[in-house]
gemmi code that builds the backbone of each chain (N, CA, C; Angstrom):
import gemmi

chains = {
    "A": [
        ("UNK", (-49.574, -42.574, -53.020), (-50.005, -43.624, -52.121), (-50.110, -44.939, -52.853)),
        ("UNK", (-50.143, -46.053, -52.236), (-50.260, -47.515, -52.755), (-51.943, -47.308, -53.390)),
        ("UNK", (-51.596, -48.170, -54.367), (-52.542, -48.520, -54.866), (-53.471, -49.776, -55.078)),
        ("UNK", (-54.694, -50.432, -55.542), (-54.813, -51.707, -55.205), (-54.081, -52.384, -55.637)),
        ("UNK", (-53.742, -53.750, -54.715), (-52.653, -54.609, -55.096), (-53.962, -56.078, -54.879)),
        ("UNK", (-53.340, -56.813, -55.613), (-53.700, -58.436, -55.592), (-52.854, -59.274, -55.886)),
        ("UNK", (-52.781, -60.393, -54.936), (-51.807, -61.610, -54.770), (-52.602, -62.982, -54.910)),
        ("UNK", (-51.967, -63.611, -55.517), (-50.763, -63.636, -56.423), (-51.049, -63.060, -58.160)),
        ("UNK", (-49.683, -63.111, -58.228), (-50.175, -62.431, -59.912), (-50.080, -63.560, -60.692)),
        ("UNK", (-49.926, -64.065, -60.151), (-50.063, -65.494, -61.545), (-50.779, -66.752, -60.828)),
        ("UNK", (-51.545, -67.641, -60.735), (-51.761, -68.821, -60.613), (-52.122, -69.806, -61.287)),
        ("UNK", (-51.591, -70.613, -61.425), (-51.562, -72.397, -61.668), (-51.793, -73.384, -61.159)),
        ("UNK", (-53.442, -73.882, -61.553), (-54.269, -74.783, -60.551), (-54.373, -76.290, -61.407)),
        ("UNK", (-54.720, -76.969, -60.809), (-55.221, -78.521, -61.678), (-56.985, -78.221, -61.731)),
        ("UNK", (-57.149, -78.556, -62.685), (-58.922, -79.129, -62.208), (-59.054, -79.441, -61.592)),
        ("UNK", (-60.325, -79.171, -60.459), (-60.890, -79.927, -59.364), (-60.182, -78.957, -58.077)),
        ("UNK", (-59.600, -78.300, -58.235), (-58.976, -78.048, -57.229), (-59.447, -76.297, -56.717)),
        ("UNK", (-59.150, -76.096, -55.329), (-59.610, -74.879, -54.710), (-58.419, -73.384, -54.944)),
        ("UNK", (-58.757, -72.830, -55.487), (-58.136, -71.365, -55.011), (-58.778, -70.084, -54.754)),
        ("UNK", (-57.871, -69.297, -53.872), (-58.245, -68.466, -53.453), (-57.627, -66.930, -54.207)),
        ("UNK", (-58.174, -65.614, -54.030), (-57.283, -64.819, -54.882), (-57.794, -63.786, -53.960)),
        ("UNK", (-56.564, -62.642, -54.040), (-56.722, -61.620, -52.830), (-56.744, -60.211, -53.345)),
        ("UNK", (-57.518, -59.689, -53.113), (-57.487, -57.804, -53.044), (-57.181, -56.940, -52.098)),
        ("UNK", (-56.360, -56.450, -52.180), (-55.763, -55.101, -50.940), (-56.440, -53.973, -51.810)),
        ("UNK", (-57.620, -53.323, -51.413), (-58.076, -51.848, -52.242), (-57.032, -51.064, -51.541)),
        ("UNK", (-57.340, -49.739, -52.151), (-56.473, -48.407, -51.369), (-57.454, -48.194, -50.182)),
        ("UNK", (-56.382, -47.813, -49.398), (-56.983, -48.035, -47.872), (-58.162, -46.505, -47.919)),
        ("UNK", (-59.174, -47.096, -47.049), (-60.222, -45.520, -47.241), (-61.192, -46.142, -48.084)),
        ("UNK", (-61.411, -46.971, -49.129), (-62.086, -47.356, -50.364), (-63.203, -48.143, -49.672)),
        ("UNK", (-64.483, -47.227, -49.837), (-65.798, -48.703, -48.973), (-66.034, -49.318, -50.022)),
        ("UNK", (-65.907, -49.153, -51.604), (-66.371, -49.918, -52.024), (-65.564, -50.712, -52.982)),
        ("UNK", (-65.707, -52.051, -53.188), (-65.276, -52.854, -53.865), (-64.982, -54.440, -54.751)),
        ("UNK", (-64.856, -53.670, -55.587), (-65.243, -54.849, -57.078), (-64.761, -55.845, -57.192)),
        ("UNK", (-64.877, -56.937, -57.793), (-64.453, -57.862, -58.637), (-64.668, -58.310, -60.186)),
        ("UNK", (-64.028, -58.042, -61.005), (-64.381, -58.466, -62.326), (-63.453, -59.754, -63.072)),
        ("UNK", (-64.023, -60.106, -63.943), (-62.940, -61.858, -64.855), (-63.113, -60.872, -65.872)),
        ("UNK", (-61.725, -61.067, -66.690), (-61.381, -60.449, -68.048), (-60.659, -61.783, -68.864)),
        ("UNK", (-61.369, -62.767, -69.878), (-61.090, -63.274, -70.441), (-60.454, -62.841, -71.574)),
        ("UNK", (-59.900, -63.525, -72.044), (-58.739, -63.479, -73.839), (-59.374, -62.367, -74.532)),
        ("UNK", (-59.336, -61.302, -74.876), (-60.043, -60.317, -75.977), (-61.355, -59.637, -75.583)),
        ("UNK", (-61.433, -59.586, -74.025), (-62.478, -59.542, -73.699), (-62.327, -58.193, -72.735)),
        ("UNK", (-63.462, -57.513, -72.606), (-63.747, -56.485, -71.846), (-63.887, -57.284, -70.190)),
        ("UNK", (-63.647, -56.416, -69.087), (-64.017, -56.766, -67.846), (-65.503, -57.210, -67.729)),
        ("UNK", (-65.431, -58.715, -66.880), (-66.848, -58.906, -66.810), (-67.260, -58.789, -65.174)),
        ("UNK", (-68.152, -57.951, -64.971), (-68.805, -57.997, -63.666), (-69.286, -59.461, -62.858)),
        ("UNK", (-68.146, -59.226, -61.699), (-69.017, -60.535, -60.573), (-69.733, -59.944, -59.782)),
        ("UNK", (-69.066, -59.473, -58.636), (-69.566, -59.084, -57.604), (-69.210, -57.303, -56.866)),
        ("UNK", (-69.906, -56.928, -55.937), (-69.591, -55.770, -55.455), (-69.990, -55.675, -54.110)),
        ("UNK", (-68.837, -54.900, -53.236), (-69.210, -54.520, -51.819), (-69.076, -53.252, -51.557)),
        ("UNK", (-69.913, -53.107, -50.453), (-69.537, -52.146, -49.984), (-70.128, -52.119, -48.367)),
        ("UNK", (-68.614, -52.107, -47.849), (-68.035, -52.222, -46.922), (-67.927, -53.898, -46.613)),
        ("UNK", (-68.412, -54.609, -45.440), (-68.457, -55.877, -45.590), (-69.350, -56.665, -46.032)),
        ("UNK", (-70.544, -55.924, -46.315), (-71.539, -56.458, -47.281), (-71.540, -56.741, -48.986)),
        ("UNK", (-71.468, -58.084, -49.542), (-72.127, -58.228, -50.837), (-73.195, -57.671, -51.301)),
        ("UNK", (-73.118, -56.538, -51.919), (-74.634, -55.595, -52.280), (-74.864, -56.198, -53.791)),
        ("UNK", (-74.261, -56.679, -54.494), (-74.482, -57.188, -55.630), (-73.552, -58.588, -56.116)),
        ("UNK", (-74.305, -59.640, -56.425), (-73.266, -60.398, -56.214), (-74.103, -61.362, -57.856)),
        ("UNK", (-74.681, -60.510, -58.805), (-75.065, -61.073, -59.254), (-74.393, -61.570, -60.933)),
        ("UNK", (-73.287, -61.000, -60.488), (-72.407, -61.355, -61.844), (-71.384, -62.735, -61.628)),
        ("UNK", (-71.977, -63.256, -60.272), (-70.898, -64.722, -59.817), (-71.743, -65.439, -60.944)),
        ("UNK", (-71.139, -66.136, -61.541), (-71.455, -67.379, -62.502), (-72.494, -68.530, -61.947)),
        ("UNK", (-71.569, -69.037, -61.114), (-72.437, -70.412, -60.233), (-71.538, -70.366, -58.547)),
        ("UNK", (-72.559, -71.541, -58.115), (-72.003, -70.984, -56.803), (-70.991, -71.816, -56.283)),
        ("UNK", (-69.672, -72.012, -57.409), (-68.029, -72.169, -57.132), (-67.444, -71.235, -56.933)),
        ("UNK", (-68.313, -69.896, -57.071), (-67.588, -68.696, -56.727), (-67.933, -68.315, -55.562)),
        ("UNK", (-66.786, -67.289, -55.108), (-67.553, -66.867, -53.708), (-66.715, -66.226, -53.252)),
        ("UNK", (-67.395, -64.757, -52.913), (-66.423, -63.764, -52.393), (-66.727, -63.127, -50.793)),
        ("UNK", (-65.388, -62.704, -50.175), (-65.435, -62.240, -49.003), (-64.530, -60.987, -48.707)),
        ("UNK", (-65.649, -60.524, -47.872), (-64.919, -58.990, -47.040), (-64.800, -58.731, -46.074)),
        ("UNK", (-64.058, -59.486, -45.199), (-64.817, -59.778, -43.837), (-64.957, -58.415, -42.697)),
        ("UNK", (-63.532, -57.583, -43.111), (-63.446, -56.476, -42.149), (-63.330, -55.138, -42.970)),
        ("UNK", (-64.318, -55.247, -44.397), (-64.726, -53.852, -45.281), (-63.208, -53.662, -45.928)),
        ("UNK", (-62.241, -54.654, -45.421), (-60.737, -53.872, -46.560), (-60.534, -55.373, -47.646)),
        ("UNK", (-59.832, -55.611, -47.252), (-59.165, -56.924, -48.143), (-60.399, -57.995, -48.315)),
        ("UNK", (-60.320, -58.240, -49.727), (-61.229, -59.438, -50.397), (-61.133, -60.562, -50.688)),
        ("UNK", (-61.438, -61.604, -50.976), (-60.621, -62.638, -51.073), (-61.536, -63.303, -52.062)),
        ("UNK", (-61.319, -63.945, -53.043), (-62.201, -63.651, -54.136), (-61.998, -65.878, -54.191)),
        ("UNK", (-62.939, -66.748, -53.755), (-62.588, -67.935, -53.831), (-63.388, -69.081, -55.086)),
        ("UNK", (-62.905, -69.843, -55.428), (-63.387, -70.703, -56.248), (-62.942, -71.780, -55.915)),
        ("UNK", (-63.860, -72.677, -56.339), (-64.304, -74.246, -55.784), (-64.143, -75.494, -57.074)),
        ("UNK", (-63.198, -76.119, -56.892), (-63.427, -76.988, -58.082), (-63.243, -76.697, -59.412)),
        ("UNK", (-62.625, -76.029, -59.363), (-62.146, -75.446, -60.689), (-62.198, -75.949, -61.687)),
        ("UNK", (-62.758, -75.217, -63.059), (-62.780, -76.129, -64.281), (-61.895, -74.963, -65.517)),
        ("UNK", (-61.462, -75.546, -65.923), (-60.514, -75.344, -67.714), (-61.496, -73.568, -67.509)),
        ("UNK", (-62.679, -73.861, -67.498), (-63.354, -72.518, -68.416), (-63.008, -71.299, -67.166)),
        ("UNK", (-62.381, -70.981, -66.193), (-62.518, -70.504, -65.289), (-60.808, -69.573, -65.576)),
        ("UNK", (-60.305, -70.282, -66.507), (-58.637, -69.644, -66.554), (-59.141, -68.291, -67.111)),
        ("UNK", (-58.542, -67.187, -66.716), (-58.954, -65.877, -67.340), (-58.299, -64.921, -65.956)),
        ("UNK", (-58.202, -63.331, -66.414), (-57.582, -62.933, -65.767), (-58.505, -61.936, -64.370)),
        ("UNK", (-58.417, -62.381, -63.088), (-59.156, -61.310, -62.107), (-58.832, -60.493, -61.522)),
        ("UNK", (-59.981, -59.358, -62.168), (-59.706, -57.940, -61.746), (-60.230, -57.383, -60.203)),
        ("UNK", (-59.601, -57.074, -59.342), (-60.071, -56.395, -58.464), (-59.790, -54.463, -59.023)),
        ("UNK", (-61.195, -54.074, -58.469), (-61.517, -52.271, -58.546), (-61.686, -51.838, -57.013)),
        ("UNK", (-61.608, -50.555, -56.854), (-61.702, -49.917, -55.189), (-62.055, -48.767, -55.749)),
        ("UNK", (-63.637, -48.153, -54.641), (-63.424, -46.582, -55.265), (-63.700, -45.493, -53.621)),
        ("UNK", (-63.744, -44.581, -53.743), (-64.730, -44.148, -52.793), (-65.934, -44.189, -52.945)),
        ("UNK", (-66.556, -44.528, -51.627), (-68.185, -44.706, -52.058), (-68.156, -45.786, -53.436)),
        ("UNK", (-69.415, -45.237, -53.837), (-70.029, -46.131, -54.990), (-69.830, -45.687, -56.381)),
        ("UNK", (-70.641, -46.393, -57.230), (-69.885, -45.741, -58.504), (-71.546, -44.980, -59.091)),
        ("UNK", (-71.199, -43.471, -59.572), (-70.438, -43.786, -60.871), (-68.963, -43.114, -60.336)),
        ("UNK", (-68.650, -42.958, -58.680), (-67.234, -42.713, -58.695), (-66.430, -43.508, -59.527)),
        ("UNK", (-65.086, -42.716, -60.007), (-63.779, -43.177, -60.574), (-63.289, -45.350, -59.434)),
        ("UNK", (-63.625, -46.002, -60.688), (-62.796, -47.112, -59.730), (-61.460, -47.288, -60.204)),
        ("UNK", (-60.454, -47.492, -59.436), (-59.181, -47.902, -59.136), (-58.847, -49.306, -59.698)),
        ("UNK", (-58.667, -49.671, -60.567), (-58.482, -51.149, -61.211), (-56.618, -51.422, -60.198)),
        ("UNK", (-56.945, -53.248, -59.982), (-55.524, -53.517, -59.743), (-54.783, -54.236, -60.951)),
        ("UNK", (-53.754, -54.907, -61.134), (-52.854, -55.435, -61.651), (-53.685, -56.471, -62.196)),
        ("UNK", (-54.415, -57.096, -61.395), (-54.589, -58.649, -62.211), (-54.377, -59.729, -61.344)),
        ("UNK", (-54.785, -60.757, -60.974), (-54.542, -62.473, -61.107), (-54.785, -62.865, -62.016)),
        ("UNK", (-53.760, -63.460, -62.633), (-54.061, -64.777, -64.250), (-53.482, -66.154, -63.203)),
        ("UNK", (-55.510, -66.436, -63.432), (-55.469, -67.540, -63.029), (-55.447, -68.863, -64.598)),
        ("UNK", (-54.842, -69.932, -64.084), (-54.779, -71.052, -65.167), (-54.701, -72.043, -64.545)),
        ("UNK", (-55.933, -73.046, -65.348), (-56.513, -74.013, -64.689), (-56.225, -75.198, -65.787)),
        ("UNK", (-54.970, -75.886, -65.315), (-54.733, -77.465, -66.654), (-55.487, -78.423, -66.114)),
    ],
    "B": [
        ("UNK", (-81.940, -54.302, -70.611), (-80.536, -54.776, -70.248), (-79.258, -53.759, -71.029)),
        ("UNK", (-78.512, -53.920, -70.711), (-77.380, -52.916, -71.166), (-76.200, -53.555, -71.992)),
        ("UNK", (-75.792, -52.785, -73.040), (-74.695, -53.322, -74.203), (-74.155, -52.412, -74.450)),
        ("UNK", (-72.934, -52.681, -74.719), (-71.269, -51.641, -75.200), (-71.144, -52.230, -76.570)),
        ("UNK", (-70.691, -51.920, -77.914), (-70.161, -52.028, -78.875), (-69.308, -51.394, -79.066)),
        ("UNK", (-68.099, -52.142, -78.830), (-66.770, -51.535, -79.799), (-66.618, -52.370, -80.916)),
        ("UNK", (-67.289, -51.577, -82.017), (-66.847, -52.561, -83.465), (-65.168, -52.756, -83.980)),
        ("UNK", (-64.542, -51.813, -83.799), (-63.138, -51.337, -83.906), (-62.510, -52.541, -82.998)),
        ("UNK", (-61.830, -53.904, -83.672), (-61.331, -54.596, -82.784), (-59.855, -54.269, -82.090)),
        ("UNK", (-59.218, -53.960, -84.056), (-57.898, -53.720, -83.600), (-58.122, -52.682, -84.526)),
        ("UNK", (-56.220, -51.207, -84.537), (-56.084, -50.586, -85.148), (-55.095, -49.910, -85.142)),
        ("UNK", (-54.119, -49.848, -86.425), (-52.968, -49.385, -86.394), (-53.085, -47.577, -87.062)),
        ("UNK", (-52.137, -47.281, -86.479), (-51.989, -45.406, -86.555), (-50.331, -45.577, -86.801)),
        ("UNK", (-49.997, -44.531, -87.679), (-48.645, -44.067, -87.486), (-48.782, -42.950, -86.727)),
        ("UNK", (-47.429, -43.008, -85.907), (-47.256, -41.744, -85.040), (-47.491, -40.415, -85.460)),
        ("UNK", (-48.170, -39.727, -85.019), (-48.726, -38.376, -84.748), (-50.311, -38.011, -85.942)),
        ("UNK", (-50.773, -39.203, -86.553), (-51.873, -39.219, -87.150), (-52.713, -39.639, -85.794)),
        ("UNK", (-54.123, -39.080, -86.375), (-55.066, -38.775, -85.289), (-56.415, -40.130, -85.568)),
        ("UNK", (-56.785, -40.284, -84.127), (-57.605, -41.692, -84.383), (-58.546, -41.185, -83.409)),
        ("UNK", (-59.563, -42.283, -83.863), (-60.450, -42.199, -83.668), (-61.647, -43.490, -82.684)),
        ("UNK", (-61.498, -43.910, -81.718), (-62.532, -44.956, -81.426), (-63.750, -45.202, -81.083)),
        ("UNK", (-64.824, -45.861, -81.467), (-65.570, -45.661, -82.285), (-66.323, -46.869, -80.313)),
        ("UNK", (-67.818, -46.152, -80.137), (-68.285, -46.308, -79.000), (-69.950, -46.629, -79.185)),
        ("UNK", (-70.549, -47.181, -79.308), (-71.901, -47.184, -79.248), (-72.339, -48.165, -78.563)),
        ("UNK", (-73.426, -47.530, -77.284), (-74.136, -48.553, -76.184), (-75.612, -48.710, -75.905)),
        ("UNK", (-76.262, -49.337, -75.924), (-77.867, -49.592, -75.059), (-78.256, -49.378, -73.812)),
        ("UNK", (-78.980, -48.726, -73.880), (-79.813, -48.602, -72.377), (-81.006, -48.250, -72.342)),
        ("UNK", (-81.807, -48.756, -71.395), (-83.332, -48.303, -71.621), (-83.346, -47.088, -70.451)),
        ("UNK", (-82.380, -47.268, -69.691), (-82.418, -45.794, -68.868), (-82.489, -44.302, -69.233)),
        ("UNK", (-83.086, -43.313, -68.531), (-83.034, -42.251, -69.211), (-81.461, -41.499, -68.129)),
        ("UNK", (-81.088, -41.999, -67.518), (-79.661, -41.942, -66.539), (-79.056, -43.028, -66.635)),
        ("UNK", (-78.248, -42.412, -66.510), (-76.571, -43.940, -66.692), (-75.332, -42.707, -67.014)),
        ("UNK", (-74.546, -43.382, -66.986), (-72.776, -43.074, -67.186), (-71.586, -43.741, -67.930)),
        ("UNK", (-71.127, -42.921, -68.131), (-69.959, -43.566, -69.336), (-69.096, -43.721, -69.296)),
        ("UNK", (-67.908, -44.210, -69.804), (-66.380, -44.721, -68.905), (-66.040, -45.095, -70.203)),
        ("UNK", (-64.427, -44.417, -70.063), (-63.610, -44.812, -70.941), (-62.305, -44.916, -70.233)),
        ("UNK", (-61.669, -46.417, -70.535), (-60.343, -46.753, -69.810), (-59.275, -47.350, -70.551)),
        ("UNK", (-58.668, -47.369, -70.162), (-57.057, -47.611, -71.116), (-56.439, -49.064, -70.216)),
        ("UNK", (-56.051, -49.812, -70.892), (-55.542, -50.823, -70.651), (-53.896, -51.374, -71.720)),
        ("UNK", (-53.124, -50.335, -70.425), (-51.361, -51.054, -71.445), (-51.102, -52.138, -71.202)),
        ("UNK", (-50.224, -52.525, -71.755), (-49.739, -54.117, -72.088), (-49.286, -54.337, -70.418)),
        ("UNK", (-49.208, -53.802, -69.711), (-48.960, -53.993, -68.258), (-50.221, -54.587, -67.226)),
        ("UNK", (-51.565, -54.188, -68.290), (-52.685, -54.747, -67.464), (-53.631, -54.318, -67.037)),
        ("UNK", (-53.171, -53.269, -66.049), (-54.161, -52.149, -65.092), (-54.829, -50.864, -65.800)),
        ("UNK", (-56.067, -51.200, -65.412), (-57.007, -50.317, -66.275), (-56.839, -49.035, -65.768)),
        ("UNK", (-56.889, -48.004, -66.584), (-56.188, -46.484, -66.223), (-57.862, -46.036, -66.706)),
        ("UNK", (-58.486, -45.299, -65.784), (-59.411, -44.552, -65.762), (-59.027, -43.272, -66.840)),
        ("UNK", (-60.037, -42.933, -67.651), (-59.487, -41.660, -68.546), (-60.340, -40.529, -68.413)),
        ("UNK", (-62.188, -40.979, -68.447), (-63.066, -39.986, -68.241), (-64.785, -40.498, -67.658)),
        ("UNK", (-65.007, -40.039, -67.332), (-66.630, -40.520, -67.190), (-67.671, -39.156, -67.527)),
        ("UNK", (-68.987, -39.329, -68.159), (-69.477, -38.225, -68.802), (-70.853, -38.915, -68.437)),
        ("UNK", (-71.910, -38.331, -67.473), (-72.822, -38.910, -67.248), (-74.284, -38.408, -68.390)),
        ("UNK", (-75.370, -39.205, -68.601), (-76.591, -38.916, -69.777), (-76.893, -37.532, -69.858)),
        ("UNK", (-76.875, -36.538, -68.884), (-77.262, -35.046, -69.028), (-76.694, -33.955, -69.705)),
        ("UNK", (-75.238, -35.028, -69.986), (-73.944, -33.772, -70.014), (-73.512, -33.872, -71.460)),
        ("UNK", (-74.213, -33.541, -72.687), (-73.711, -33.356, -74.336), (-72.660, -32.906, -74.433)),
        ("UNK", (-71.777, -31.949, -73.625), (-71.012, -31.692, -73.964), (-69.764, -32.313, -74.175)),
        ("UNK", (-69.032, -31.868, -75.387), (-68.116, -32.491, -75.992), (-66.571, -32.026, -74.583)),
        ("UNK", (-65.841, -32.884, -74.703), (-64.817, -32.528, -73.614), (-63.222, -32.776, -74.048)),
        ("UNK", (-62.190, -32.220, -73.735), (-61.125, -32.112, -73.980), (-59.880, -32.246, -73.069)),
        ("UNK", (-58.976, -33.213, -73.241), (-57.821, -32.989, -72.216), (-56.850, -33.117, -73.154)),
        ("UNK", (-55.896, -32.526, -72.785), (-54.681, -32.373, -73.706), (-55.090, -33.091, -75.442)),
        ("UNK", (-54.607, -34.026, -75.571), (-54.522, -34.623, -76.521), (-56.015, -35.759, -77.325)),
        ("UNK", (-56.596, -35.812, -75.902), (-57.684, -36.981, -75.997), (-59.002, -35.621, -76.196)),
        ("UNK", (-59.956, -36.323, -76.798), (-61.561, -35.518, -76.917), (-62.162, -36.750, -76.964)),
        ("UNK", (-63.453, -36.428, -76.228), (-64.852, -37.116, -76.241), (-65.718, -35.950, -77.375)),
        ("UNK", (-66.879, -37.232, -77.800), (-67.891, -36.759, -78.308), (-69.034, -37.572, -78.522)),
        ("UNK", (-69.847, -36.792, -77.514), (-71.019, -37.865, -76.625), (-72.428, -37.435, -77.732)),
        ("UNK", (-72.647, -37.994, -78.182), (-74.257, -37.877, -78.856), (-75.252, -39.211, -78.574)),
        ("UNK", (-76.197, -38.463, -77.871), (-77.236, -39.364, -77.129), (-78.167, -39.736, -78.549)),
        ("UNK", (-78.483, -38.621, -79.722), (-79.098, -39.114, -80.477), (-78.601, -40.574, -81.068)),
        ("UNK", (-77.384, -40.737, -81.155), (-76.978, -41.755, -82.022), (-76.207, -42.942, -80.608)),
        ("UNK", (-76.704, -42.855, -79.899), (-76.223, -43.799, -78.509), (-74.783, -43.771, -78.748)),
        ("UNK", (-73.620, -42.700, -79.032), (-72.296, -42.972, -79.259), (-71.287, -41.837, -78.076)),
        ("UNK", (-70.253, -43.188, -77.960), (-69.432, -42.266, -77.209), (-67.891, -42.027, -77.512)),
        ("UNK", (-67.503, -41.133, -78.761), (-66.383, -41.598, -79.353), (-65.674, -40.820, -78.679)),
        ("UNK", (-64.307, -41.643, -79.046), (-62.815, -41.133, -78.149), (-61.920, -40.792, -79.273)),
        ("UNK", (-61.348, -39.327, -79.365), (-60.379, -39.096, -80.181), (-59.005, -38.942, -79.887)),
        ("UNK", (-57.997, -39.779, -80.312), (-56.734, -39.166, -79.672), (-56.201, -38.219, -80.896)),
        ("UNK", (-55.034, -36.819, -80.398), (-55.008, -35.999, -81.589), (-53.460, -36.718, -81.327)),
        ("UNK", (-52.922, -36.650, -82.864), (-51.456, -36.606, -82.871), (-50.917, -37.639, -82.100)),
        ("UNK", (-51.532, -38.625, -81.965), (-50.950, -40.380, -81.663), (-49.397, -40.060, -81.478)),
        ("UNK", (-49.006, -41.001, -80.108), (-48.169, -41.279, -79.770), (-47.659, -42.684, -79.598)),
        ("UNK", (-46.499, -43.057, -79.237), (-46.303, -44.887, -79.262), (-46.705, -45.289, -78.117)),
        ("UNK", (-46.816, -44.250, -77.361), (-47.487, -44.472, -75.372), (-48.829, -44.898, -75.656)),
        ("UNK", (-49.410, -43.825, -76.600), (-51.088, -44.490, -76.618), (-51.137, -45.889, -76.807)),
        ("UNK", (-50.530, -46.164, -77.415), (-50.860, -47.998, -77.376), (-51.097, -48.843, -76.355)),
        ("UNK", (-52.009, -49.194, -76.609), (-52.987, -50.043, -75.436), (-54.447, -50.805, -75.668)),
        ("UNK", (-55.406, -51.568, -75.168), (-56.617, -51.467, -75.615), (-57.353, -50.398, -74.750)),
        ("UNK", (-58.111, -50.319, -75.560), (-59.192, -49.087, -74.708), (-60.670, -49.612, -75.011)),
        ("UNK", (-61.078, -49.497, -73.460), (-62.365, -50.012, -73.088), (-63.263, -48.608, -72.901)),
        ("UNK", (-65.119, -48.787, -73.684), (-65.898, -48.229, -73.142), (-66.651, -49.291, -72.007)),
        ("UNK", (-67.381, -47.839, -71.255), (-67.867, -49.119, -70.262), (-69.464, -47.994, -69.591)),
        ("UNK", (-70.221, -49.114, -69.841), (-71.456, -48.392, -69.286), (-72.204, -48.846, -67.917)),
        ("UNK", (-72.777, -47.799, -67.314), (-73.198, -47.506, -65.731), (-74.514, -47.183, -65.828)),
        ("UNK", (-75.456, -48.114, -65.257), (-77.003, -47.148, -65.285), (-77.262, -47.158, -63.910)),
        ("UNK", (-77.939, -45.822, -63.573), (-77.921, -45.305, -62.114), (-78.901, -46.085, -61.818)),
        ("UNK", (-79.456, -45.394, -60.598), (-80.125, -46.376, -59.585), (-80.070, -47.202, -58.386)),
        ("UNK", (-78.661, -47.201, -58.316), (-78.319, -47.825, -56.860), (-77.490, -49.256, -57.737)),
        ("UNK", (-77.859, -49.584, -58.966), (-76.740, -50.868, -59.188), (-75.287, -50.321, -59.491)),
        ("UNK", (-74.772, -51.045, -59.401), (-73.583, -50.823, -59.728), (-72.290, -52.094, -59.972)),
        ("UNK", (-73.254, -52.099, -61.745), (-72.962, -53.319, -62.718), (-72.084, -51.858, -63.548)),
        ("UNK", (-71.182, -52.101, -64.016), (-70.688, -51.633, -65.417), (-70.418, -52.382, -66.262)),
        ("UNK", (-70.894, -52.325, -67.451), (-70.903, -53.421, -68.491), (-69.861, -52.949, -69.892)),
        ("UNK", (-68.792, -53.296, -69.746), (-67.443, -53.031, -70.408), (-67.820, -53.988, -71.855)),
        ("UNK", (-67.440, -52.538, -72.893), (-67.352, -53.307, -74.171), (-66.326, -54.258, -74.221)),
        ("UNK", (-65.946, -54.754, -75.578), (-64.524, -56.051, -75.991), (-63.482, -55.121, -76.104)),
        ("UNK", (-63.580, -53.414, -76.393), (-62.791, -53.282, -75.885), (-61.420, -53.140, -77.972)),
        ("UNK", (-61.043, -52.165, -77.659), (-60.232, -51.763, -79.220), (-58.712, -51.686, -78.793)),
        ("UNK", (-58.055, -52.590, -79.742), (-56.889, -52.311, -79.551), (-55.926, -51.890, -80.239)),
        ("UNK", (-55.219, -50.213, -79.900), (-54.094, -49.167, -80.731), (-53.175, -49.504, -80.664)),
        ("UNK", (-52.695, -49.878, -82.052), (-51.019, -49.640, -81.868), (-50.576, -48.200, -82.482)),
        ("UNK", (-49.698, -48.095, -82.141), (-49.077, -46.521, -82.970), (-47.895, -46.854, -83.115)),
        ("UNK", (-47.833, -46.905, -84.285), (-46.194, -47.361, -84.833), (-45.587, -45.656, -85.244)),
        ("UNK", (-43.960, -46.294, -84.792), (-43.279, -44.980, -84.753), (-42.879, -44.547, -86.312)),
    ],
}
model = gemmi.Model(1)
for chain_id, residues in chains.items():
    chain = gemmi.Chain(chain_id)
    for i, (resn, *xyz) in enumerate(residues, 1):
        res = gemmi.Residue()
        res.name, res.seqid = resn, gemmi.SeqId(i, " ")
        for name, pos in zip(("N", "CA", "C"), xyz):
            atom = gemmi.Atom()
            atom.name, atom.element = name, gemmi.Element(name[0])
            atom.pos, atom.b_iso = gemmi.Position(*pos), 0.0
            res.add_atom(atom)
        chain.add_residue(res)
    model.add_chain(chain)
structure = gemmi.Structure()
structure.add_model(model)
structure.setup_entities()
């Protein structure tokens, strides 16, 4: 079966400027992640749902971040104003239920912000 | 609060010598869970095992072994007989129960296995 996917896999923003970044979990999955994986760096926790609720949202940085689930599947993971420190790569996860189930990591957005 | 140490940043193996990565984490919980994942040069984190605080026992799949000792907060990963596939970084990553569901991923070691 498909697995999580996120679009786009690459982005290229200016400072100051808005983007958005998308998660398709595997369909069935109530719950689901978002993590930033900078240069040499382990996954860092933002946020988590499950279903269309933000149950933890306490790994967003500041509030240029901001994530949505509106109908418990696809996420849309947004940032505001973008600055230089924000380029790094985002992970969307999907699991059943909650964890400590197995999560499903996707591909990646490498976002880059000149 | 919760911490992963992978001291092991990087590390080279020749093929079919056996390695070792090296895992030690914090928690003030007397429950939590453990995660070890693989990350190839392609990106996507490949789930390998999870071994929750109750369970000492040491575990085995083909080629890979865990060996969980709570005395010494460590959760090492052995691969036997390295391959050039193993190459990748490999992340520990820790879970404390309770209803959160933060996992706090070490930096994370990266294998090469030269042929």
């Amino acid at each position: 079966g498909a697995g999580v996917s996120q679009t786009p896999s690459n982005k290229v923003t200016e400072k100051g400027k808005y983007v958005e970044l998308r998660c398709d979990p595997i369909s069935g999955h109530t719950a689901l992640y978002w993590y930033r994986q900078s240069l040499g760096q382990g996954p860092e926790f933002l946020i988590y749902f499950q279903g269309t609720g933000a149950a933890d949202d306490s790994g967003l940085p500041n509030d240029r971040f901001f994530a949505v689930r509106p109908e418990g599947s696809v996420s849309t993971l947004k940032i505001q104003r973008t600055e230089r420190g924000d380029s790094a790569v985002y992970l969307c996860a999907s699991s059943w239920g909650t964890s400590p189930n197995e999560q499903f990591f996707g591909p990646g957005t490498r976002l880059t912000v000149l | 609060a919760q911490k992963v140490t992978q001291a092991q940043t990087e590390i080279s193996v020749v093929e079919k010598e056996d390695v070792t990565l090296d895992c030690v984490y914090e928690t003030r919980d007397t429950t939590y869970y453990l995660f070890w994942y693989k990350q190839p040069p392609s990106g996507e984190l490949v789930f390998l095992i999870r071994r929750n605080s109750f369970d000492e026992q040491n575990e085995i799949s083909g080629r890979y072994s865990w060996n969980f000792q709570k005395s010494t907060s460590s959760f090492n990963f052995t691969i036997t007989a390295s391959q050039v596939v193993d190459s990748a970084v490999y992340f520990c990553a820790l879970l404390n129960s309770g209803g959160y569901q933060k996992v706090t991923f070490g930096t994370g070691t990266k294998l090469q296995v030269i042929p």
